[in-house]
C-alpha positions as CSV (number, residue, x, y, z in Angstrom):
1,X,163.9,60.9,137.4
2,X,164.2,61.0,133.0
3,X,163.0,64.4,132.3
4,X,160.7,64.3,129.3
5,X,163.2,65.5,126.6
6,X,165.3,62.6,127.4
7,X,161.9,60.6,127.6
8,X,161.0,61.7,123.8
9,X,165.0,61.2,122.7
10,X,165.0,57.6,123.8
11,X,161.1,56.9,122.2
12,X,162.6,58.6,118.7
13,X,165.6,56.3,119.2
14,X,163.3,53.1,119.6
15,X,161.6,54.2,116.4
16,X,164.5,54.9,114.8
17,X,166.0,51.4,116.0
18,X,162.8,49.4,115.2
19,X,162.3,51.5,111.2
20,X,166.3,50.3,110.5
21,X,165.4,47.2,111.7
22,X,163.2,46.7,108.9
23,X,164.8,48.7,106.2
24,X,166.8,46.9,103.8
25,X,170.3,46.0,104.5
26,X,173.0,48.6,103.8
27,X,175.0,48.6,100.6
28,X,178.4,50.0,100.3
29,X,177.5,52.5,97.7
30,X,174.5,53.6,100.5
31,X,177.4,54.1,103.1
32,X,179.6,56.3,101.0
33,X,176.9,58.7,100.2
34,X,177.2,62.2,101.8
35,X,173.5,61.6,103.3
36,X,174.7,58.9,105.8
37,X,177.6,61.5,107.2
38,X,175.3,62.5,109.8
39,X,174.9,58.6,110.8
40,X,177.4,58.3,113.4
41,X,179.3,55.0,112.9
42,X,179.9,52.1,116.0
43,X,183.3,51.1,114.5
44,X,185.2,54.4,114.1
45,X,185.4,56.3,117.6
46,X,187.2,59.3,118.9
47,X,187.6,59.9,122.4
48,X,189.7,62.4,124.6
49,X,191.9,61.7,128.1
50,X,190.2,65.6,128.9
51,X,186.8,65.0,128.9
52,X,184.0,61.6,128.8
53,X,181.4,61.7,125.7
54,X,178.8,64.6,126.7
55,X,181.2,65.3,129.5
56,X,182.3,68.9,130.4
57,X,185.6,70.3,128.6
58,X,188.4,71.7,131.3
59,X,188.7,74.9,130.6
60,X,192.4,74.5,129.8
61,X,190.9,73.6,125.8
62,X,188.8,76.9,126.1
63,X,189.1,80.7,125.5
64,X,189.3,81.4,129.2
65,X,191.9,78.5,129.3
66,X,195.2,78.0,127.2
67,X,192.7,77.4,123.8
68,X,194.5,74.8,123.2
69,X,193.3,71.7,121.2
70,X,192.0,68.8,123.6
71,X,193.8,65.5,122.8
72,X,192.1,63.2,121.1
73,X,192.2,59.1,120.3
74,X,190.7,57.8,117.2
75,X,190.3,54.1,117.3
76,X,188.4,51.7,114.4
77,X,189.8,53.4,111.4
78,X,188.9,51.2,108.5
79,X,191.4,49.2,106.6
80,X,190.5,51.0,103.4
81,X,191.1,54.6,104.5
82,X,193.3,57.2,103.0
83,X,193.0,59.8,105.3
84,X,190.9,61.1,107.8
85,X,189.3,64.7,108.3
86,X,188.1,66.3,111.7
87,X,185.8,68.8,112.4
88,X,185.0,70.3,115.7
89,X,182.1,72.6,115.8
90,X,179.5,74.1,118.0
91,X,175.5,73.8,116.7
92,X,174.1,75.7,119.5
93,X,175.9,79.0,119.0
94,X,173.5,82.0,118.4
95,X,173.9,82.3,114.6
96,X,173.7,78.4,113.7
97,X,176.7,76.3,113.7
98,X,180.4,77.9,114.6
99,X,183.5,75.8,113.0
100,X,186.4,75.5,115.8
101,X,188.3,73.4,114.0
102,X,188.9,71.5,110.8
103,X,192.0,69.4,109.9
104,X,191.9,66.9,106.6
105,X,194.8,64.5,105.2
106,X,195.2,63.4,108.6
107,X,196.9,59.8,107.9
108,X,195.2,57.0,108.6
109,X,197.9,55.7,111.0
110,X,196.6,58.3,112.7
111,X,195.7,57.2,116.5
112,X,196.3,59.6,118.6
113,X,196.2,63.8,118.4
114,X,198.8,65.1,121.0
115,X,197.2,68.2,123.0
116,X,198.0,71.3,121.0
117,X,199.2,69.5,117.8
118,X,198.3,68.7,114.4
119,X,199.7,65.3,112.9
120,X,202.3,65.3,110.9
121,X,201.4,66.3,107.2
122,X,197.6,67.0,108.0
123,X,196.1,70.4,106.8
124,X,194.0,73.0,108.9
125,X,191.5,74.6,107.3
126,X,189.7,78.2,107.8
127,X,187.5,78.5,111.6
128,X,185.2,80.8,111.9
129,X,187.3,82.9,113.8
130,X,188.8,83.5,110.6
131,X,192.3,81.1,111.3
132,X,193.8,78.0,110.4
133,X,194.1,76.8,114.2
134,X,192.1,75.4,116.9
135,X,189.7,78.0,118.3
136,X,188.2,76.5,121.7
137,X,184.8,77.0,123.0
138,X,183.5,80.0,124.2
139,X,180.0,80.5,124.3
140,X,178.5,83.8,125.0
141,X,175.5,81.7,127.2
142,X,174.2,79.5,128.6
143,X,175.5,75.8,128.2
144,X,176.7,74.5,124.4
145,X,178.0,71.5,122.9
146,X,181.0,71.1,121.1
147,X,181.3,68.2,118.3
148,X,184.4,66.7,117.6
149,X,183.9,64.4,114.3
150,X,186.0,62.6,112.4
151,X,185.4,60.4,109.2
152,X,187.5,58.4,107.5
153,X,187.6,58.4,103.6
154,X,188.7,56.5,100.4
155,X,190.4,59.7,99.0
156,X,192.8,62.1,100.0
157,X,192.2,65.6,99.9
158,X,193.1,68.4,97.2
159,X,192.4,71.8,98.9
160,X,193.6,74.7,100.0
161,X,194.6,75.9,103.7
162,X,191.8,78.7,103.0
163,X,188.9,75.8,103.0
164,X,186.4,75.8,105.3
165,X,184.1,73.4,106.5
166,X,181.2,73.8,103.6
167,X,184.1,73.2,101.1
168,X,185.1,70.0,103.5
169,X,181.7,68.7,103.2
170,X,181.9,69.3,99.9
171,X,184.9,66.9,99.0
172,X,184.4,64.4,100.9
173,X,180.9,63.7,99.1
174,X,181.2,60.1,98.1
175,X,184.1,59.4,99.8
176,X,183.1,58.7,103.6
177,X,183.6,55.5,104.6
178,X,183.0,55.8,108.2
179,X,182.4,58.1,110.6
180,X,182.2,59.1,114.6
181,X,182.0,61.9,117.0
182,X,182.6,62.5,120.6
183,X,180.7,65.8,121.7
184,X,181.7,67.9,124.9
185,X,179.8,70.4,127.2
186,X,181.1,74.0,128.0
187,X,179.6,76.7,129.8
188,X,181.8,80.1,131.3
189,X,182.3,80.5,134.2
């Protein structure tokens, strides 16, 4: 049986369906505004062999595991991109969103992200555990989510490794052509 939270997310995503439904049509120059970068897009996915969409990570990706960066597949990256940038955070930790991971200038060949690699030529940016790596999940309670999301653009990026996500969100303002996310569940054990 639906609990009622899942109840009231699938009424708010008929209204949401039925209000786009009558909005008018999308123009490009709507698309590549930094607004729509929380509109997750059908056509650009990313999806891991480790874990199903709102599936549980292994703890082998975790900071009771090897902490090592889950692999990922990015499929539907549009003809017109330059590069790509991926950010992994957490928006249930206790003080508001943590960044586990950014990487930008990832080429937009780009199809799959080995387990515990970066692509060739992409730059990490700063985590909030103060490092340019992957930092897995570890929450201090109870049960979070982890969003992996990547968004293709029409630019290629000019900062430094020191960035972090704000500065990300920042520069890619104007430039997002498309966008996706795959989110996973962790909990310690």
């Amino acid at each position: 049986m639906m609990d009622m939270r899942k109840i009231r997310d699938l009424i708010l995503l008929l209204i949401l369906l039925v209000i786009i439904g009558c909005s008018k049509p999308i123009q490009k120059s709507d698309s590549m505004n930094i607004a729509n970068i929380n509109e997750v897009s059908q056509m650009l996915r990313i999806s891991s062999t480790a874990f199903e969409h709102n599936g549980n990570i292994p703890k082998k990706y975790t900071c009771q595991g090897d902490d090592v960066n889950p692999p990922l597949r990015i499929e539907g990256i549009p003809s017109g991109a330059k590069s790509l940038v991926l950010i992994a955070d957490d928006p249930d930790a206790p003080r508001g969103d943590w960044v586990h991971w950014v990487v930008w200038n990832i080429s937009p060949e780009t199809r799959i992200i080995e387990e515990d690699s970066v692509p060739s030529g992409a730059i990490q940016g700063m985590n909030d555990f103060s490092k340019t790596d992957y930092g897995g999940p570890c929450p201090p309670s109870g049960t979070h989510r982890y969003f992996f999301k990547v968004f293709a653009l029409d630019n290629v990026l000019n900062l430094p490794s020191s960035s972090r996500k704000p500065d990300i969100l920042r520069a890619i303002q104007g430039h997002v052509i498309e966008n996706g996310e795959l989110v996973g569940m962790y909990r310690k054990s």
